[in-house]
Backbone as a chain_set.jsonl record, in Angstrom:
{"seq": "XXXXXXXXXXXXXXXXXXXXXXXXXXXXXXXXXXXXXXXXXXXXXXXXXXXXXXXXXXXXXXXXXXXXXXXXXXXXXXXXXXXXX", "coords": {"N": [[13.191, 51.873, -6.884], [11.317, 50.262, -8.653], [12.34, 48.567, -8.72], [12.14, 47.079, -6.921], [9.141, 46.553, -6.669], [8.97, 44.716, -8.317], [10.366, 42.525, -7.849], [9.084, 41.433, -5.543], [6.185, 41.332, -6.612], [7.312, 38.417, -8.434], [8.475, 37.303, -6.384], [6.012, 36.786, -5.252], [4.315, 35.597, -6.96], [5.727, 32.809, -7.273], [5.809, 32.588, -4.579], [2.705, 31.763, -4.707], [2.756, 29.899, -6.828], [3.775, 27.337, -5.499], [1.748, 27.085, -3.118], [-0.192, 26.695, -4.635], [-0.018, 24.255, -5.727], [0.474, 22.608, -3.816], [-1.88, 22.786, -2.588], [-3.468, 21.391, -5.216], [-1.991, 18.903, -4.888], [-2.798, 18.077, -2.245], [-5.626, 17.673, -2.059], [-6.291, 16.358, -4.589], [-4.912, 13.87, -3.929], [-6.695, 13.335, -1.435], [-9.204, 13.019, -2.672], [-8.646, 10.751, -4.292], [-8.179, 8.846, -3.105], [-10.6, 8.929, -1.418], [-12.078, 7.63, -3.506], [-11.113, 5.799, -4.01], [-12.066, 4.072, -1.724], [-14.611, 4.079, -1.899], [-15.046, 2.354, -4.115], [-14.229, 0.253, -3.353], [-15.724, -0.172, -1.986], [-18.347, -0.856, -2.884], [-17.65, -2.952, -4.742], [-17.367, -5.071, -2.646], [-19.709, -5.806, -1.913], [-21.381, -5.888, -3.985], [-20.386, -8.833, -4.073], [-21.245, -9.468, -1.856], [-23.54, -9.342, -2.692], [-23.921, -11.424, -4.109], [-23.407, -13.593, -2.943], [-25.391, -14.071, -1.196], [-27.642, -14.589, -2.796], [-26.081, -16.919, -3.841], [-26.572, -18.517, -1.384], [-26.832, -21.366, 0.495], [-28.214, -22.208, 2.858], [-30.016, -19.87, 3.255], [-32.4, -17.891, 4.931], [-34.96, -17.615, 3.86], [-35.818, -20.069, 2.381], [-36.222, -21.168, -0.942], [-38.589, -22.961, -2.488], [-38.998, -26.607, -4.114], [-39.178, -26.096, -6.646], [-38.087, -23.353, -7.573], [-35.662, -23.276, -6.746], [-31.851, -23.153, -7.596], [-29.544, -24.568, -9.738], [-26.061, -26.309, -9.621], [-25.315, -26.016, -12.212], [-26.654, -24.439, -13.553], [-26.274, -22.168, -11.789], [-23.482, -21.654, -12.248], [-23.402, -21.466, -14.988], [-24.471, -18.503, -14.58], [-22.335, -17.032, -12.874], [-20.857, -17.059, -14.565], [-21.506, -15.443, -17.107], [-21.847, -13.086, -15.233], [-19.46, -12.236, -14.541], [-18.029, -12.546, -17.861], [-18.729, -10.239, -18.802], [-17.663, -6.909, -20.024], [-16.134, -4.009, -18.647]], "CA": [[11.89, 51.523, -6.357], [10.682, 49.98, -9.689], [12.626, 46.905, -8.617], [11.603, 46.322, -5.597], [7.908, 46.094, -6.429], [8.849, 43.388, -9.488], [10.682, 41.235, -7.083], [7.84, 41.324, -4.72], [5.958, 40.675, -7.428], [8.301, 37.466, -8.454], [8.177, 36.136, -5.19], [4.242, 36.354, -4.357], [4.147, 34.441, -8.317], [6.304, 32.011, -6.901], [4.97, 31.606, -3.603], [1.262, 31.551, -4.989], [2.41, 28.585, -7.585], [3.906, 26.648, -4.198], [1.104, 26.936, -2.351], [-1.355, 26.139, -5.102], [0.318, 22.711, -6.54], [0.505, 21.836, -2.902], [-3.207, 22.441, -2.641], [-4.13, 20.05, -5.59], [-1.875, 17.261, -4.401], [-3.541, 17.502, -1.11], [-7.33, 17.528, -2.438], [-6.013, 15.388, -5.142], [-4.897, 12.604, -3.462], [-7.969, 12.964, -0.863], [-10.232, 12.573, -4.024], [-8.595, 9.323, -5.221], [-8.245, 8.007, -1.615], [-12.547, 8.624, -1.119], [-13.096, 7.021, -4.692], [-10.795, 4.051, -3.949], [-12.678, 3.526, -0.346], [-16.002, 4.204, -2.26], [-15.657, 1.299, -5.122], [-13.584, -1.298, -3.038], [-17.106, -1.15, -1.047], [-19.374, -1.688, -4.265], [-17.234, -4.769, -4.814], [-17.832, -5.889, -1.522], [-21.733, -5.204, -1.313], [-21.293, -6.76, -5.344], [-19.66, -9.899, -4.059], [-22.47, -9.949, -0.474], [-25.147, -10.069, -2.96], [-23.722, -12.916, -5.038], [-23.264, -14.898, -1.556], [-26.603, -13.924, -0.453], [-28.21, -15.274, -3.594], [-26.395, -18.895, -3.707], [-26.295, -19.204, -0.332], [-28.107, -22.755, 0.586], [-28.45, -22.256, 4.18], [-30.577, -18.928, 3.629], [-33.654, -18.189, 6.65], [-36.06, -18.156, 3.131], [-35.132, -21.037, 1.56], [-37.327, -21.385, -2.182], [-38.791, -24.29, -2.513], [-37.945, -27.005, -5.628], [-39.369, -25.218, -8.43], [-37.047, -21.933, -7.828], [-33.677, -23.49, -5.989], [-30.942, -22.713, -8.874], [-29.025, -25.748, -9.333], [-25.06, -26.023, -10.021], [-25.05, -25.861, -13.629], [-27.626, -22.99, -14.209], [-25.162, -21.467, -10.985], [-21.901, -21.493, -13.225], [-23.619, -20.2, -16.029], [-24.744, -16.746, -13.777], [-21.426, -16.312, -12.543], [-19.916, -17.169, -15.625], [-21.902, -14.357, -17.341], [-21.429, -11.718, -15.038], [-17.687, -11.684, -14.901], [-17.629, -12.399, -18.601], [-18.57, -8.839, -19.362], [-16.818, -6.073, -19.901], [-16.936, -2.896, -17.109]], "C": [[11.171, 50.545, -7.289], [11.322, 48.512, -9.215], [12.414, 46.316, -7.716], [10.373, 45.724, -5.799], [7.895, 44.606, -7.956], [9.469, 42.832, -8.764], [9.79, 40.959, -5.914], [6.909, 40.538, -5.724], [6.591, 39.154, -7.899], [7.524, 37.013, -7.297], [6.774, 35.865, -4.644], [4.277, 35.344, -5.789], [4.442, 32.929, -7.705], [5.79, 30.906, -6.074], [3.723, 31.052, -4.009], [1.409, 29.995, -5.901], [2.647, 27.58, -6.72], [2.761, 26.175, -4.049], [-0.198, 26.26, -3.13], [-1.072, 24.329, -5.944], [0.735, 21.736, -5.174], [-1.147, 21.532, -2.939], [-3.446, 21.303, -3.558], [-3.271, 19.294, -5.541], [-2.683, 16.951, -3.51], [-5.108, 17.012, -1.532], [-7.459, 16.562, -3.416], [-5.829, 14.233, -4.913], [-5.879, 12.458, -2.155], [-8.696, 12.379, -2.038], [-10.127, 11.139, -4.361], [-8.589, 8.789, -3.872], [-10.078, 7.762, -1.412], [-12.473, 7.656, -2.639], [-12.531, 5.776, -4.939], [-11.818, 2.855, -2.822], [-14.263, 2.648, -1.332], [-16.205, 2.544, -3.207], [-15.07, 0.144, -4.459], [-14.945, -1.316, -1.958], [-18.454, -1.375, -1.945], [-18.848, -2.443, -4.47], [-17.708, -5.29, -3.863], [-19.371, -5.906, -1.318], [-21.979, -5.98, -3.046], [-21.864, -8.58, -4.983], [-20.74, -10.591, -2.407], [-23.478, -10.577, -1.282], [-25.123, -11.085, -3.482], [-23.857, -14.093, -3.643], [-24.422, -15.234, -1.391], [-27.824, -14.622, -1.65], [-27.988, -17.065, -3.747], [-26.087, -19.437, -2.798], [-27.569, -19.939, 0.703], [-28.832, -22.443, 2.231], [-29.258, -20.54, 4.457], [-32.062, -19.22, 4.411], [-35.006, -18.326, 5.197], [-35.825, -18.905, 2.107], [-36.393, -21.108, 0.229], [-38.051, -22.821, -1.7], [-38.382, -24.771, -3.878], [-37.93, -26.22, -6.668], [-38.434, -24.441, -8.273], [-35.811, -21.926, -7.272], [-33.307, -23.166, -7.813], [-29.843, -24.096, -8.793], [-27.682, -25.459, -9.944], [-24.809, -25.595, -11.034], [-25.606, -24.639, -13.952], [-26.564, -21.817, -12.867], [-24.061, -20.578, -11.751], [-22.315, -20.594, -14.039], [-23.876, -18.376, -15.528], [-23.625, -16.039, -13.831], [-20.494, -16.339, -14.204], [-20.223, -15.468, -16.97], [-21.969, -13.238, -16.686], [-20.529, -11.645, -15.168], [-17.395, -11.79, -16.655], [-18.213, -11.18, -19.455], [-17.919, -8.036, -19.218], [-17.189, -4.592, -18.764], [-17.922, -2.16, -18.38]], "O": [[10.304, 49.896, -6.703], [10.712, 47.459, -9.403], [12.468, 45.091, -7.613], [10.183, 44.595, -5.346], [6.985, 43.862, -8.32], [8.917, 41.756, -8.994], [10.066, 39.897, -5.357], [6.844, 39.309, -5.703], [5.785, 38.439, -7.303], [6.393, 36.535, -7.211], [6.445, 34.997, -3.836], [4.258, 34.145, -5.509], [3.589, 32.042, -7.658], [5.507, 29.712, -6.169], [3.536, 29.869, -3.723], [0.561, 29.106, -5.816], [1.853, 26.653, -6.88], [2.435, 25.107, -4.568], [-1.028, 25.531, -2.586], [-1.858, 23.572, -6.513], [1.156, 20.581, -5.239], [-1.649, 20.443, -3.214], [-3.643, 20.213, -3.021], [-3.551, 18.464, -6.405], [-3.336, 15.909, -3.563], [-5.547, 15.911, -1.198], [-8.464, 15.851, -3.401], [-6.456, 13.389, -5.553], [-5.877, 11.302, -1.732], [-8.674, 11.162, -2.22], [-11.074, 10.407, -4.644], [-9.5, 7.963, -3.82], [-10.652, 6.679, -1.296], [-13.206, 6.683, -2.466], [-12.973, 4.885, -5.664], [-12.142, 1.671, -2.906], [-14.72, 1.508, -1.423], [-17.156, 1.775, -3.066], [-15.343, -0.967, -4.915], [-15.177, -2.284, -1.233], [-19.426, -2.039, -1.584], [-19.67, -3.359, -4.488], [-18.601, -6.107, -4.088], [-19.9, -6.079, -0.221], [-22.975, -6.701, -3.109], [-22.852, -9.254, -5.279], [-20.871, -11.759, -2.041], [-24.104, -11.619, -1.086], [-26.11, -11.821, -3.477], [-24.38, -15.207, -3.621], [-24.758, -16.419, -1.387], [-28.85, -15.13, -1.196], [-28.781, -18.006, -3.777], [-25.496, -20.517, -2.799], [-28.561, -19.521, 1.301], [-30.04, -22.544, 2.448], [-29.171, -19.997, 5.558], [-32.676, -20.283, 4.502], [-35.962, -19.067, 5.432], [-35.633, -18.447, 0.98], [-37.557, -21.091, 0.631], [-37.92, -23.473, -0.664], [-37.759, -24.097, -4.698], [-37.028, -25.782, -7.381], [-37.525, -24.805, -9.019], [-35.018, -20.985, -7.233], [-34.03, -23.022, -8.799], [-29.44, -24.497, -7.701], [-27.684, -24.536, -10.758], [-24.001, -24.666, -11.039], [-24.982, -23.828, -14.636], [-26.233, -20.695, -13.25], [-23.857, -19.366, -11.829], [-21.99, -19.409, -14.094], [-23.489, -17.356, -16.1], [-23.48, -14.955, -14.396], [-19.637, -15.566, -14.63], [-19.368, -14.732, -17.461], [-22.153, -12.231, -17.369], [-20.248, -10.867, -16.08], [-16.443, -11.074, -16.968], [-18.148, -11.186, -20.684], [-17.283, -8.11, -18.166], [-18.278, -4.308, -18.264], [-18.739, -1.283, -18.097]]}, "num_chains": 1, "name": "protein.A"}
């Protein structure tokens, strides 16, 4: 009788480590799947607002004093990407 209830034992161990290293792949690779979605749409919403800033043909256009002109342009972009994350 003594061996029956340690191979019962055994096999619920067993099954229980199965079932739980299935669980965190599944919730695991949900997790990184939402937090890939999540930042490849802060790039994109990044990369809108950069448009939306030097883009000439906007409905409130500045007037001279505050247009941004090519050179002072470059330098912007040139300073955001040349930081580090």
């Amino acid at each position: 009788m003594k061996n029956n209830k340690s191979n019962v034992l055994l096999y619920g161990l067993i099954l229980g480590g199965i079932v739980g290293a299935g669980l965190a792949i599944f919730y695991g690779s949900r997790f990184i799947k939402n937090n890939k979605i999540k930042k490849r749409e802060r790039k994109n919403k990044f990369y809108e607002g950069l448009d939306d800033i030097f883009d000439s043909s906007a409905v409130n256009s500045p007037d001279e004093d505050s247009r941004i002109d090519k050179e002072t342009e470059k330098g912007i972009i040139d300073e955001l990407f040349s930081r580090p994350n």
